[in-house]
Biopython code that builds the backbone (N, CA, C, O; Angstrom):
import numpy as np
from Bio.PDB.StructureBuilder import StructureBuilder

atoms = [
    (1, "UNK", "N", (113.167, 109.859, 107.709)),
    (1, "UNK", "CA", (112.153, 108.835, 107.627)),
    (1, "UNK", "C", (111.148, 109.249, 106.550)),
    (1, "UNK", "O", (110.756, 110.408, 106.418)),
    (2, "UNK", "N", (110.824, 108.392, 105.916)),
    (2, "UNK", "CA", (110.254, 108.793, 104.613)),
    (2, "UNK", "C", (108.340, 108.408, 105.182)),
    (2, "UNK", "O", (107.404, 109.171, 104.941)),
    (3, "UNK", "N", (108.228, 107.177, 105.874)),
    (3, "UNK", "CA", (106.748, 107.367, 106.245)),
    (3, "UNK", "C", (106.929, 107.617, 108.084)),
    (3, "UNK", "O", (107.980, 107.491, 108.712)),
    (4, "UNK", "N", (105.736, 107.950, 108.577)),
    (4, "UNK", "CA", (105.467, 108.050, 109.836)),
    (4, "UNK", "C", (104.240, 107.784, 110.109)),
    (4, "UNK", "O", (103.494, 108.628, 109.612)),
    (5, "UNK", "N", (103.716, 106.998, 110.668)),
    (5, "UNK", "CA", (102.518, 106.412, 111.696)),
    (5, "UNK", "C", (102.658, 106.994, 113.196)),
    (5, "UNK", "O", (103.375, 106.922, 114.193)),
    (6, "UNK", "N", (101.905, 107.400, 112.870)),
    (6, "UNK", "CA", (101.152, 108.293, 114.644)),
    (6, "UNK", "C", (99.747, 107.219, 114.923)),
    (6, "UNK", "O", (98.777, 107.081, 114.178)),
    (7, "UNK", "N", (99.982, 106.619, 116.086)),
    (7, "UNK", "CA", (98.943, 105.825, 116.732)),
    (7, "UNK", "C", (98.756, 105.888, 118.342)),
    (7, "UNK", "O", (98.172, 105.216, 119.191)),
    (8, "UNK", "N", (99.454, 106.898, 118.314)),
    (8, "UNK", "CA", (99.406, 107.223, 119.939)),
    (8, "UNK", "C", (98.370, 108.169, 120.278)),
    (8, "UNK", "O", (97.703, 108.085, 121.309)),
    (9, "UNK", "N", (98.235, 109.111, 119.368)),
    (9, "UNK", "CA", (96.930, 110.530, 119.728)),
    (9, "UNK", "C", (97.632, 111.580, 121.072)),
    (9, "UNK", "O", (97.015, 112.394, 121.759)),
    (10, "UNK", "N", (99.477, 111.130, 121.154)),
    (10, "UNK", "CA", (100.048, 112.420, 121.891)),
    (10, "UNK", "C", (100.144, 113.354, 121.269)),
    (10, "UNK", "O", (100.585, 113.181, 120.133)),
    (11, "UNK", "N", (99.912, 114.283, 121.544)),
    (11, "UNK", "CA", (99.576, 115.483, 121.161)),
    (11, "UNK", "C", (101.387, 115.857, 121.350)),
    (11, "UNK", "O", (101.530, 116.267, 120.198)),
    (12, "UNK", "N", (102.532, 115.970, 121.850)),
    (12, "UNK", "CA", (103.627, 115.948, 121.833)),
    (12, "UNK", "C", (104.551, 115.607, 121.088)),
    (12, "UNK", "O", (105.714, 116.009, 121.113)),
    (13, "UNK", "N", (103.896, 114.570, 120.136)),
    (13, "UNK", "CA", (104.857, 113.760, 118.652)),
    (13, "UNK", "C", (104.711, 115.054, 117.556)),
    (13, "UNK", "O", (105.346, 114.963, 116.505)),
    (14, "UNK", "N", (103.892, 116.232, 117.798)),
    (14, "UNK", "CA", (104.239, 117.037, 116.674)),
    (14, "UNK", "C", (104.883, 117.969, 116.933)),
    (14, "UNK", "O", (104.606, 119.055, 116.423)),
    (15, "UNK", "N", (105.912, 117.829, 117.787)),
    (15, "UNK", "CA", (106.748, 119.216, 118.338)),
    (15, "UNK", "C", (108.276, 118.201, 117.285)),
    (15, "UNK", "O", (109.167, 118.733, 116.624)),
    (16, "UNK", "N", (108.070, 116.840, 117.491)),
    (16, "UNK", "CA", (109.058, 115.942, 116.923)),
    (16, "UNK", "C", (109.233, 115.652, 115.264)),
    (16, "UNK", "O", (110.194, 115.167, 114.667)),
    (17, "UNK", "N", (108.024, 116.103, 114.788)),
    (17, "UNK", "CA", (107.634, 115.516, 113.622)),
    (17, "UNK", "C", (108.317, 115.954, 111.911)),
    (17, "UNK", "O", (108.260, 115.433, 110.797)),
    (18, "UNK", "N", (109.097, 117.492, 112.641)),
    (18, "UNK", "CA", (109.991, 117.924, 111.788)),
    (18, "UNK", "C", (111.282, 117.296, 111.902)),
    (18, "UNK", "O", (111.973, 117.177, 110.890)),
    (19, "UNK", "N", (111.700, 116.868, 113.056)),
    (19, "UNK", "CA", (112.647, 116.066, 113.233)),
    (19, "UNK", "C", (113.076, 114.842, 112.884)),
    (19, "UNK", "O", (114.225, 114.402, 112.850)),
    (20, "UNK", "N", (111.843, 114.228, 112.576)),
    (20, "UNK", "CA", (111.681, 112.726, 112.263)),
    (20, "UNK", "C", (111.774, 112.615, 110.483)),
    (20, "UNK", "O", (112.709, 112.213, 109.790)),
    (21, "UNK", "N", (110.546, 113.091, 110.118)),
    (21, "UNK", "CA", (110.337, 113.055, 108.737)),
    (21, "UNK", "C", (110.577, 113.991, 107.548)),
    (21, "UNK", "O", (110.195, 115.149, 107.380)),
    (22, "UNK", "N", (111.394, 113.097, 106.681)),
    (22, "UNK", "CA", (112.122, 113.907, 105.378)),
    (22, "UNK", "C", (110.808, 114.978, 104.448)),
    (22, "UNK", "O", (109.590, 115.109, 104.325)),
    (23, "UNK", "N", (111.765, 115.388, 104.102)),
    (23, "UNK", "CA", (110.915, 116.500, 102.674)),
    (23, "UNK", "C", (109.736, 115.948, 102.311)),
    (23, "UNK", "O", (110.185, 115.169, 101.470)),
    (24, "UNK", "N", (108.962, 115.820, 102.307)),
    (24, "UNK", "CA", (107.826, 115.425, 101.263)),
    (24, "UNK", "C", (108.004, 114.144, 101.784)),
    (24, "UNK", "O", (108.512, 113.324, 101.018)),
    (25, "UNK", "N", (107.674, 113.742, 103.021)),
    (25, "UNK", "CA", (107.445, 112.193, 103.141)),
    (25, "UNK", "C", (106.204, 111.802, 103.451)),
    (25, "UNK", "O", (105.376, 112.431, 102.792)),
    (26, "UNK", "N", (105.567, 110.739, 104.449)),
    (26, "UNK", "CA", (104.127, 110.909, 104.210)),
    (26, "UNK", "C", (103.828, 110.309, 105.767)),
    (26, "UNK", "O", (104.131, 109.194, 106.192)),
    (27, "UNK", "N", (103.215, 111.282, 106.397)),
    (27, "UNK", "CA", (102.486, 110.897, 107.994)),
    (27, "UNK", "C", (101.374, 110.706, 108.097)),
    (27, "UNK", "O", (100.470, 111.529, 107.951)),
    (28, "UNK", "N", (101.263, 109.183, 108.461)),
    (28, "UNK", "CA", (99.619, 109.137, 108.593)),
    (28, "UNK", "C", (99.356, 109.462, 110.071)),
    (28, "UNK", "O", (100.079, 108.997, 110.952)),
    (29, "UNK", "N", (98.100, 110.430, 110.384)),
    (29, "UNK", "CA", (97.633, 110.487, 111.602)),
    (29, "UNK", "C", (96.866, 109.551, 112.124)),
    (29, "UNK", "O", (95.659, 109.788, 112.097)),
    (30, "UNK", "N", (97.256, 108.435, 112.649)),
    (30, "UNK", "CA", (95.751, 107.287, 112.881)),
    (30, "UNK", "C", (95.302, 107.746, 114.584)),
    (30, "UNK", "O", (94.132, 107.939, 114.913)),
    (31, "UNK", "N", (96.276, 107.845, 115.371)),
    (31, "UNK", "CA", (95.835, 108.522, 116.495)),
    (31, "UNK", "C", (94.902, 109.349, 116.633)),
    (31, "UNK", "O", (94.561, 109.827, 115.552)),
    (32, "UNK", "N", (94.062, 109.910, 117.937)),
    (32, "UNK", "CA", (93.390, 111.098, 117.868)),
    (32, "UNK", "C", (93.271, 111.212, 119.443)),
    (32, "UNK", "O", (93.443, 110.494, 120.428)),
    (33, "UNK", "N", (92.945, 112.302, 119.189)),
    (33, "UNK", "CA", (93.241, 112.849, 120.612)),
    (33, "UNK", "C", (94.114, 114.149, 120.437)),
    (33, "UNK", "O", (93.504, 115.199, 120.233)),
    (34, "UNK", "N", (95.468, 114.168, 120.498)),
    (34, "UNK", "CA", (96.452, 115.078, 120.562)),
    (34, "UNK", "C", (95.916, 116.376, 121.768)),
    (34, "UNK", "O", (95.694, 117.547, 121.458)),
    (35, "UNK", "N", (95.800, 115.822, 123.085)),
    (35, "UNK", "CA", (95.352, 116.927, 123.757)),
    (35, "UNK", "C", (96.447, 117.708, 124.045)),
    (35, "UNK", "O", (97.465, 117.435, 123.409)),
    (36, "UNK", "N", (96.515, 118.803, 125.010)),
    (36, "UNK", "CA", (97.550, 119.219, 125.492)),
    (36, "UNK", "C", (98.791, 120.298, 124.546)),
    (36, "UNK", "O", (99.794, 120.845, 125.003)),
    (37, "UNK", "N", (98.456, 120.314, 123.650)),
    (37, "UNK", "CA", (99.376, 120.806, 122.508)),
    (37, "UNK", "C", (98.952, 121.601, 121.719)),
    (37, "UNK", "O", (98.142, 121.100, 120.939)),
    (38, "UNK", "N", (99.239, 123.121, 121.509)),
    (38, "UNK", "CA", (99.139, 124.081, 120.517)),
    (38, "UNK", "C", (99.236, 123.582, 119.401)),
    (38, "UNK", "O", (100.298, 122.979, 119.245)),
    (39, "UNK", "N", (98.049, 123.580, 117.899)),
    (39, "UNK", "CA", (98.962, 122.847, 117.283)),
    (39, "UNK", "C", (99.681, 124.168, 115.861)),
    (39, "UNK", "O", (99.881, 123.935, 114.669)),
    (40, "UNK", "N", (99.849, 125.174, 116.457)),
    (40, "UNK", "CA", (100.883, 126.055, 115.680)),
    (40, "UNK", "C", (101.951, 125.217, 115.408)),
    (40, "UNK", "O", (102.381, 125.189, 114.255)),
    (41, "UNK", "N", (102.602, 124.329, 116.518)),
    (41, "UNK", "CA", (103.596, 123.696, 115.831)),
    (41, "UNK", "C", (103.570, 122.934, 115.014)),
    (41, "UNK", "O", (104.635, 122.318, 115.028)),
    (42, "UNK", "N", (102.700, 122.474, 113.991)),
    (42, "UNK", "CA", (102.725, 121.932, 112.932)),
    (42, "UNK", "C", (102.735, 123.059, 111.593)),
    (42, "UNK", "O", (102.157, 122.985, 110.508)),
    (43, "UNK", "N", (103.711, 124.201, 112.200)),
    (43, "UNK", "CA", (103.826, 125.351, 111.243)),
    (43, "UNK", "C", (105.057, 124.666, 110.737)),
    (43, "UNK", "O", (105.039, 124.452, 109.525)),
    (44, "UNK", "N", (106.029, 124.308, 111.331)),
    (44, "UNK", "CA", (106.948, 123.666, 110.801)),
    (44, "UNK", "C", (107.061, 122.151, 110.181)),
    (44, "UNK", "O", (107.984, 121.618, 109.566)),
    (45, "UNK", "N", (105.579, 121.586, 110.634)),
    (45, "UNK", "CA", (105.748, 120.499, 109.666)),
    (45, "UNK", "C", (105.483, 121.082, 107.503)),
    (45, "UNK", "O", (106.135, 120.836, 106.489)),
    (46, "UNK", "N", (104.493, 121.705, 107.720)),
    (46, "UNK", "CA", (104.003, 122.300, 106.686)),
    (46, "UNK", "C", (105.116, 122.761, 105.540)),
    (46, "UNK", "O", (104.730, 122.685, 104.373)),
    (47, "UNK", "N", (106.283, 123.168, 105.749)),
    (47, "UNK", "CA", (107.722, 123.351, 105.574)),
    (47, "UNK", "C", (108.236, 121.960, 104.650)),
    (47, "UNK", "O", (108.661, 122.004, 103.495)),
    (48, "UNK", "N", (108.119, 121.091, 105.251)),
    (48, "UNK", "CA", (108.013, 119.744, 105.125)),
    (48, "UNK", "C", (107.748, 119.193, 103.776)),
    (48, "UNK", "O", (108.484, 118.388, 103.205)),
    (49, "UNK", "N", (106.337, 119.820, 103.175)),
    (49, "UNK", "CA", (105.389, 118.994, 102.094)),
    (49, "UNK", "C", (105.099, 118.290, 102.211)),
    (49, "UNK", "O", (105.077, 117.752, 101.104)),
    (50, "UNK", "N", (104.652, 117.506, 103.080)),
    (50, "UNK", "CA", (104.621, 116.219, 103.767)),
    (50, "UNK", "C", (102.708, 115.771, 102.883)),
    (50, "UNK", "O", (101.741, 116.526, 102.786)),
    (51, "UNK", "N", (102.781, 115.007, 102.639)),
    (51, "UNK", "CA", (100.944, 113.775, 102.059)),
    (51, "UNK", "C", (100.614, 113.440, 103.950)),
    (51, "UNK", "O", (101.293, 112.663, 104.621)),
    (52, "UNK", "N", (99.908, 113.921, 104.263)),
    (52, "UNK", "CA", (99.106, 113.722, 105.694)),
    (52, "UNK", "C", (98.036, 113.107, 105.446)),
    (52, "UNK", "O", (97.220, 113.705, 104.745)),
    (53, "UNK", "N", (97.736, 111.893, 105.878)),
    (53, "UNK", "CA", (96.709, 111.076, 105.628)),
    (53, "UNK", "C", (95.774, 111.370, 106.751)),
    (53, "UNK", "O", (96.226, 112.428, 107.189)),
    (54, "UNK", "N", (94.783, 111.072, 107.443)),
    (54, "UNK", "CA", (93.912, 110.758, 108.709)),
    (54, "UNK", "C", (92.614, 109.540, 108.275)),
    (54, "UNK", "O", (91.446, 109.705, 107.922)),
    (55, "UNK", "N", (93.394, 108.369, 108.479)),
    (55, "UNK", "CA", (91.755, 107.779, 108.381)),
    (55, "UNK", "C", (90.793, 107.863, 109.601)),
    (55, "UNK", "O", (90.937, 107.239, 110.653)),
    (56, "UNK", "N", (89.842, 108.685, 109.316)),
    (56, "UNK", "CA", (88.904, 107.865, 110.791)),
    (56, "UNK", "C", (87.943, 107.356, 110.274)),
    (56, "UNK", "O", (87.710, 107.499, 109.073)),
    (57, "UNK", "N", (87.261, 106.725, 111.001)),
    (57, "UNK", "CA", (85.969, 106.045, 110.847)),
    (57, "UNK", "C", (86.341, 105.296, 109.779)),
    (57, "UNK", "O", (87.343, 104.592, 109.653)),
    (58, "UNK", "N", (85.323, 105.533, 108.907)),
    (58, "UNK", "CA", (85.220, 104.971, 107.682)),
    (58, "UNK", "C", (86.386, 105.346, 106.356)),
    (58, "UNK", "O", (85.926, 105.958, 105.392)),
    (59, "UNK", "N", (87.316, 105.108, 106.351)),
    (59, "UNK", "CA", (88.085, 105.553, 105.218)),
    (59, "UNK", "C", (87.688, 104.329, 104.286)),
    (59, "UNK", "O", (87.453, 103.210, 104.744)),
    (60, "UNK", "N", (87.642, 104.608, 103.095)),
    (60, "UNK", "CA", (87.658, 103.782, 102.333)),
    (60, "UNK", "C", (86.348, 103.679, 101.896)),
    (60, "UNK", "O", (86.215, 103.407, 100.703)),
    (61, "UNK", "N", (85.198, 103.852, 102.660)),
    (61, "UNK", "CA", (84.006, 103.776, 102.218)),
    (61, "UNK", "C", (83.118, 103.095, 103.190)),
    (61, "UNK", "O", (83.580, 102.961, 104.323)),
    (62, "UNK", "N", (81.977, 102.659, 102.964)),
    (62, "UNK", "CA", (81.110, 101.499, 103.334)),
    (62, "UNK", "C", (80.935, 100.415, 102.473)),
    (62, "UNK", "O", (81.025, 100.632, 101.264)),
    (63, "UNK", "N", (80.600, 98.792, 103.051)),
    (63, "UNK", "CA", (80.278, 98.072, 102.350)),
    (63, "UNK", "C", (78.712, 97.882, 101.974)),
    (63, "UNK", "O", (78.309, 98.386, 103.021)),
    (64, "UNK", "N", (77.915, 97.656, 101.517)),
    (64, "UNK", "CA", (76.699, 97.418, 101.539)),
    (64, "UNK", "C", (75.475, 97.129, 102.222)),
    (64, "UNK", "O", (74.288, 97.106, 101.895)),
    (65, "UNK", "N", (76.411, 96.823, 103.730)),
    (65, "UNK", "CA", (75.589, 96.456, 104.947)),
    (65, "UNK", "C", (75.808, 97.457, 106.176)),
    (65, "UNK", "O", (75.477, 97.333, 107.355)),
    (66, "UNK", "N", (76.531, 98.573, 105.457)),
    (66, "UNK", "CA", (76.989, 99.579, 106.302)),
    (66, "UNK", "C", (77.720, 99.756, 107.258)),
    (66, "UNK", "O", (77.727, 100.664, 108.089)),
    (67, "UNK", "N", (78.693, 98.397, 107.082)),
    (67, "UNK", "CA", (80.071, 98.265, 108.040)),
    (67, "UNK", "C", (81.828, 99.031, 107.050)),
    (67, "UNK", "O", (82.262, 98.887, 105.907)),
    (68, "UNK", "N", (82.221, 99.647, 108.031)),
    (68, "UNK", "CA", (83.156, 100.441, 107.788)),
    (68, "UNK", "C", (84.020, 99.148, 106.446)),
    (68, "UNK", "O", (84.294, 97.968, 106.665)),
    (69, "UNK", "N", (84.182, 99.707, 105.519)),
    (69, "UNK", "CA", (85.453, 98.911, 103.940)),
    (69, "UNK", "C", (86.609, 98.522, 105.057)),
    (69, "UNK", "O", (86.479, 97.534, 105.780)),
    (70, "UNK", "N", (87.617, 99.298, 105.113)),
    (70, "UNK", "CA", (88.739, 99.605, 105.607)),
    (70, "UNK", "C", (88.931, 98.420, 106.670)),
    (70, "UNK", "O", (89.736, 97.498, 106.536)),
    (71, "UNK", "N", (87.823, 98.650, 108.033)),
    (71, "UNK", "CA", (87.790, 97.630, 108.996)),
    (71, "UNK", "C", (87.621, 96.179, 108.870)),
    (71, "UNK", "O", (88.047, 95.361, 109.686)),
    (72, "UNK", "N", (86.732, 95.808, 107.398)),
    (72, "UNK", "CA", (86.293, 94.476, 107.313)),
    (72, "UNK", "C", (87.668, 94.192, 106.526)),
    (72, "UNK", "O", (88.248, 93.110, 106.617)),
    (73, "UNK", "N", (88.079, 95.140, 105.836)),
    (73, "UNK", "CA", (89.525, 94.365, 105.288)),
    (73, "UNK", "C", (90.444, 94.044, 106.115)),
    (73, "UNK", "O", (91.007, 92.949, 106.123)),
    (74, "UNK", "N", (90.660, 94.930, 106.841)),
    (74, "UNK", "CA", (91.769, 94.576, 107.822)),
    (74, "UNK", "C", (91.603, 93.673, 108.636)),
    (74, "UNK", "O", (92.572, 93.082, 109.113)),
    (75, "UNK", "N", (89.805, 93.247, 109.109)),
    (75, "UNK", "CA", (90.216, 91.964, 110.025)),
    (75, "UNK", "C", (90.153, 90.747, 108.994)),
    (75, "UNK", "O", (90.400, 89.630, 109.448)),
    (76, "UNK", "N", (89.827, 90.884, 107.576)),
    (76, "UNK", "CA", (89.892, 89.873, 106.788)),
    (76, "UNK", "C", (91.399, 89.261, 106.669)),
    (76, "UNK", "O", (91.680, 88.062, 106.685)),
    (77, "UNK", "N", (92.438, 90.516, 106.528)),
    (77, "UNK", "CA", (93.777, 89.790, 106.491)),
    (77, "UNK", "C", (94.117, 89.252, 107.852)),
    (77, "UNK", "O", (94.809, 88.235, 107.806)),
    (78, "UNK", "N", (93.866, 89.594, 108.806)),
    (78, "UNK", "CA", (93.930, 89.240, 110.083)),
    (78, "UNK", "C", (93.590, 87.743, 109.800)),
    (78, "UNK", "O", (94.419, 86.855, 109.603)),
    (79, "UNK", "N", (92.502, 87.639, 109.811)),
    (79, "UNK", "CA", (91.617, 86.233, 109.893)),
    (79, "UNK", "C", (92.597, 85.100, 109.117)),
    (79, "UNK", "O", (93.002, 83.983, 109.438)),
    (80, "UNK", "N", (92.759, 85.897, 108.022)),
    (80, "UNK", "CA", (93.542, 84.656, 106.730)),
    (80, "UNK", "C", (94.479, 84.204, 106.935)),
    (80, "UNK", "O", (94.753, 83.096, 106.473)),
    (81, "UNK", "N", (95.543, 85.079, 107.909)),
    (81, "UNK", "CA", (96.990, 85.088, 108.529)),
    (81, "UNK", "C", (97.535, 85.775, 107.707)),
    (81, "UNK", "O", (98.743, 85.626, 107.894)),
    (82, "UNK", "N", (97.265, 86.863, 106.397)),
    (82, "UNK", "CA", (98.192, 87.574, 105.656)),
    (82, "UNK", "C", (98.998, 88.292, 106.569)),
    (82, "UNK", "O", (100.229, 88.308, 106.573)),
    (83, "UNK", "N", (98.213, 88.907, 107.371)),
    (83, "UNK", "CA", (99.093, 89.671, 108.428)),
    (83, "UNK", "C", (98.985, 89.163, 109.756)),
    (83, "UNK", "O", (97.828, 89.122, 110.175)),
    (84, "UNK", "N", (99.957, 88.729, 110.606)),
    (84, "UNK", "CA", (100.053, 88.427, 111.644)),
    (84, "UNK", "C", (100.461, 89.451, 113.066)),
    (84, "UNK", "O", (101.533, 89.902, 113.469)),
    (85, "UNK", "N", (99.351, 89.531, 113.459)),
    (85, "UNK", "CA", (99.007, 90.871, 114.812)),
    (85, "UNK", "C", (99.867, 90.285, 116.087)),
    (85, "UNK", "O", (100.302, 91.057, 116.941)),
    (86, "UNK", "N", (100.012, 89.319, 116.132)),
    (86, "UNK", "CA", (100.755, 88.557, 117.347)),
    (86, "UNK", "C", (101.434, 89.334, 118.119)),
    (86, "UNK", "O", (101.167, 89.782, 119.234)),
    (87, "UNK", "N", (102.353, 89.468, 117.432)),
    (87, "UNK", "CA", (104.132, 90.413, 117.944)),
    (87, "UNK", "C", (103.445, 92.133, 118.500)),
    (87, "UNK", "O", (104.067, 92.876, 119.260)),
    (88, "UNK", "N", (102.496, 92.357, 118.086)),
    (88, "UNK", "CA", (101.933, 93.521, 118.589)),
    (88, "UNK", "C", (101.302, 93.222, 119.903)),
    (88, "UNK", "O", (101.437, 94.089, 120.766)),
    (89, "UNK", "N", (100.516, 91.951, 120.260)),
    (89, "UNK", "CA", (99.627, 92.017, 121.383)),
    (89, "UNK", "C", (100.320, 91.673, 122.114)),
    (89, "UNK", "O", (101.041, 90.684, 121.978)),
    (90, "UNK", "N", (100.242, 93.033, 123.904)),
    (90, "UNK", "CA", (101.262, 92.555, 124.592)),
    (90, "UNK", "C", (100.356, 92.296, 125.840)),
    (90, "UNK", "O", (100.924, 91.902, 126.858)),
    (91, "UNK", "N", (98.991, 92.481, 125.860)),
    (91, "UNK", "CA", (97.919, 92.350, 126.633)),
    (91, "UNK", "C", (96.976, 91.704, 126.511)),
    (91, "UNK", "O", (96.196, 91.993, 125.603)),
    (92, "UNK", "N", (96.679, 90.511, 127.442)),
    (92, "UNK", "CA", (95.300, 89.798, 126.451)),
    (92, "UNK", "C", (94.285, 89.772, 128.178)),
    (92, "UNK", "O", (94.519, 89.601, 129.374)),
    (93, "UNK", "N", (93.273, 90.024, 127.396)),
    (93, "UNK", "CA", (92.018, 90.062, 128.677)),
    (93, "UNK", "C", (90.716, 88.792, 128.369)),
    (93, "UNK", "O", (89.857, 88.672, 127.495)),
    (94, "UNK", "N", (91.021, 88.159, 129.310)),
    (94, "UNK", "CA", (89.774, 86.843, 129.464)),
    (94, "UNK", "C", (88.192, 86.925, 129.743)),
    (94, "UNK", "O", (87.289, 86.091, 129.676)),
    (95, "UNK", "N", (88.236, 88.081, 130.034)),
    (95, "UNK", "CA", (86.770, 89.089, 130.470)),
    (95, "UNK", "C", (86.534, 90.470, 130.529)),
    (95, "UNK", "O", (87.418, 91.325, 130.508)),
    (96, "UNK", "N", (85.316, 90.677, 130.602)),
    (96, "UNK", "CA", (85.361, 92.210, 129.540)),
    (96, "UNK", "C", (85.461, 93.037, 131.144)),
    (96, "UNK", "O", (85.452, 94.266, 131.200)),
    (97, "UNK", "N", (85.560, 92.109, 132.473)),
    (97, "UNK", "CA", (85.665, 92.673, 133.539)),
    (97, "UNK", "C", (86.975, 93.279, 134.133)),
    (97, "UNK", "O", (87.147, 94.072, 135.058)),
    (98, "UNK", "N", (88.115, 92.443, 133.031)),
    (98, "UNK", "CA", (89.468, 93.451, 133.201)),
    (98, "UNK", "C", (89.561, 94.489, 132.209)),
    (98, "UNK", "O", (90.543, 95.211, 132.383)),
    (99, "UNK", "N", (89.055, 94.699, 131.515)),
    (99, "UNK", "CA", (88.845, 95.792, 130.547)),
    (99, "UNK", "C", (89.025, 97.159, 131.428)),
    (99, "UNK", "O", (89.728, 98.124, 131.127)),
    (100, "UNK", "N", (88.620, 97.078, 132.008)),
    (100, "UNK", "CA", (88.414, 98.680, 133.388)),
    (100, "UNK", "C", (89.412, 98.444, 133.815)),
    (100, "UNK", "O", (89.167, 99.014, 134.878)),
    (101, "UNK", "N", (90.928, 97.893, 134.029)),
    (101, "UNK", "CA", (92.100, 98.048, 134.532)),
    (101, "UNK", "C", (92.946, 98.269, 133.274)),
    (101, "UNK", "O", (94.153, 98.332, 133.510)),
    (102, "UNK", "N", (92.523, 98.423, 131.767)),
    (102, "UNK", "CA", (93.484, 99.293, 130.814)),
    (102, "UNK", "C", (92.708, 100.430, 130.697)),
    (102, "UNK", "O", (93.529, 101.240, 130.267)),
    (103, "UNK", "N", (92.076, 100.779, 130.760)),
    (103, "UNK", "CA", (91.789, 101.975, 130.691)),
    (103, "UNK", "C", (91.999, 102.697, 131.705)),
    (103, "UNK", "O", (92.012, 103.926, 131.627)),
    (104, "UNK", "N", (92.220, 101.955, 132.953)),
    (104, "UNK", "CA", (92.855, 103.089, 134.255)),
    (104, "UNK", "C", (93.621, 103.478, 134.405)),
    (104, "UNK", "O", (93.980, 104.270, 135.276)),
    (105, "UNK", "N", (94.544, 102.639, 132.870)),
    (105, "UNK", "CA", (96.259, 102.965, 133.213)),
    (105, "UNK", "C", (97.320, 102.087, 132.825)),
    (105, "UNK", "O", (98.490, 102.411, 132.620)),
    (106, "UNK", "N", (96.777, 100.873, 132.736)),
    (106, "UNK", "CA", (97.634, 99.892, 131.859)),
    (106, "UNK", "C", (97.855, 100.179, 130.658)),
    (106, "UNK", "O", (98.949, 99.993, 130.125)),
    (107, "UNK", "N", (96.865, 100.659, 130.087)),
    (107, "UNK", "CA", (97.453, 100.920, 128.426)),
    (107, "UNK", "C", (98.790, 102.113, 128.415)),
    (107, "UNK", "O", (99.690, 102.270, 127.591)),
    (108, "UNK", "N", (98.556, 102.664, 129.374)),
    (108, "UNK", "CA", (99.635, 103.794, 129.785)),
    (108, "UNK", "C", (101.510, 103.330, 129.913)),
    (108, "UNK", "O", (102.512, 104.020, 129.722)),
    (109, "UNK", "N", (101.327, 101.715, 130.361)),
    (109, "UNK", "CA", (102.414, 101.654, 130.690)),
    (109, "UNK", "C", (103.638, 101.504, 129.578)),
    (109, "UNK", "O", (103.207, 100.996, 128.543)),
    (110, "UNK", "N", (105.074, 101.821, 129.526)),
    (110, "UNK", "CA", (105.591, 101.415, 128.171)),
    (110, "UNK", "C", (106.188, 100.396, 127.749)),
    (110, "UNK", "O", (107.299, 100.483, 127.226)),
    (111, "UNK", "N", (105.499, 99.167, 127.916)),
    (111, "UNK", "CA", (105.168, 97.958, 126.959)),
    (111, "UNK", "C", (104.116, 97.787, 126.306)),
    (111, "UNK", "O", (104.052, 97.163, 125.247)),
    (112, "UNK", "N", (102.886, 98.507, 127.068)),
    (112, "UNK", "CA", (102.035, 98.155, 126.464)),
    (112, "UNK", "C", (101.715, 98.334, 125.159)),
    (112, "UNK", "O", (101.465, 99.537, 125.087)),
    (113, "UNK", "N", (101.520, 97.668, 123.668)),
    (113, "UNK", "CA", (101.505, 98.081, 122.447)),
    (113, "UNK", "C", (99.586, 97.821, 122.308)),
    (113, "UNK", "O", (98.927, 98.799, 121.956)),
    (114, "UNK", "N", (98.978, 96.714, 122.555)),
    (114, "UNK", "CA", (97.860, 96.655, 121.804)),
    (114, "UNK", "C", (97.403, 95.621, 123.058)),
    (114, "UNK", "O", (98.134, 94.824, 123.646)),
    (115, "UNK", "N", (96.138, 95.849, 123.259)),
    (115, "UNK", "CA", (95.361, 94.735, 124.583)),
    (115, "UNK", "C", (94.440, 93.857, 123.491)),
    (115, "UNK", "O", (94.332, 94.063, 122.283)),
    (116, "UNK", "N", (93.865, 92.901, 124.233)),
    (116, "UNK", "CA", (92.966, 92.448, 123.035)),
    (116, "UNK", "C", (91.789, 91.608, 123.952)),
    (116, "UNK", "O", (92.201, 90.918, 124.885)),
    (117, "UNK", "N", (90.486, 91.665, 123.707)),
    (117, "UNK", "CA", (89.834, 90.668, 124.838)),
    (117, "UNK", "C", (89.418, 90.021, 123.651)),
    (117, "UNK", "O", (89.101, 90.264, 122.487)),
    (118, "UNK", "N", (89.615, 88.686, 124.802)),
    (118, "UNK", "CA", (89.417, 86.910, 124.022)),
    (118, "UNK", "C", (88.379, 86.278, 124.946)),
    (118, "UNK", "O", (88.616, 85.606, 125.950)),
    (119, "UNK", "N", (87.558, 86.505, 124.596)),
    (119, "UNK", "CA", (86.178, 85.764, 125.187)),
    (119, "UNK", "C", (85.964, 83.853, 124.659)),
    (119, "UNK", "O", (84.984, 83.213, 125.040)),
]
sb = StructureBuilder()
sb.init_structure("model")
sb.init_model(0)
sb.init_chain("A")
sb.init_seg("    ")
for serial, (resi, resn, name, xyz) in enumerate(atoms, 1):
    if name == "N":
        sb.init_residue(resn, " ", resi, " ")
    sb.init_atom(name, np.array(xyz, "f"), 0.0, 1.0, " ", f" {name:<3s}", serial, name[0])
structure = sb.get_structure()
């Protein structure tokens, strides 16, 4: 595999990550977290040559009003329909009062890809 996206923040996908991705390919870390895990084992990704990206927060910069670049673009294509999020949302919440039943554990389950509250 030439790219890899980590959006989970398991700390367990880097025991895999030599396995997955070719010579010099390119893993972005968007996840965070990775508890639970020594991360010596990314002695063998290093082997690799791998371009390791991590955006947090703000990649890309700020705009002028001091909202994250990166974020206002991405919900801009969102908005326009360049990119369509649909096929990702497998959770939708009508009130911010089910919100406290993904975080107890629904987001845990394996369908779940992305929740979204729609007020």
């Amino acid at each position: 595999m030439e790219y890899l996206i980590d959006a989970s923040g398991a700390g367990a996908l880097f025991r895999q990550i030599p396995g997955i991705v070719r010579k010099q390919g390119t893993i972005l870390l968007y996840g965070h977290g990775h508890a639970g895990v020594d991360l010596s084992v990314l002695n063998n990704v290093q082997f690799l040559e791998p371009t390791l990206v991590s955006p947090v927060g703000a990649s890309g910069g700020f705009l002028t009003d001091g909202r994250p670049a990166t974020y206002h673009r991405a919900l801009e294509l969102i908005e326009s329909g360049t990119i369509d999020v649909a096929p990702i949302v497998t959770h939708r919440y009508t009130s911010l009062d089910q919100v406290g039943s993904a975080f107890a554990g629904a987001h845990k389950q394996p369908e779940y890809v992305k929740g979204v509250v729609e007020l």
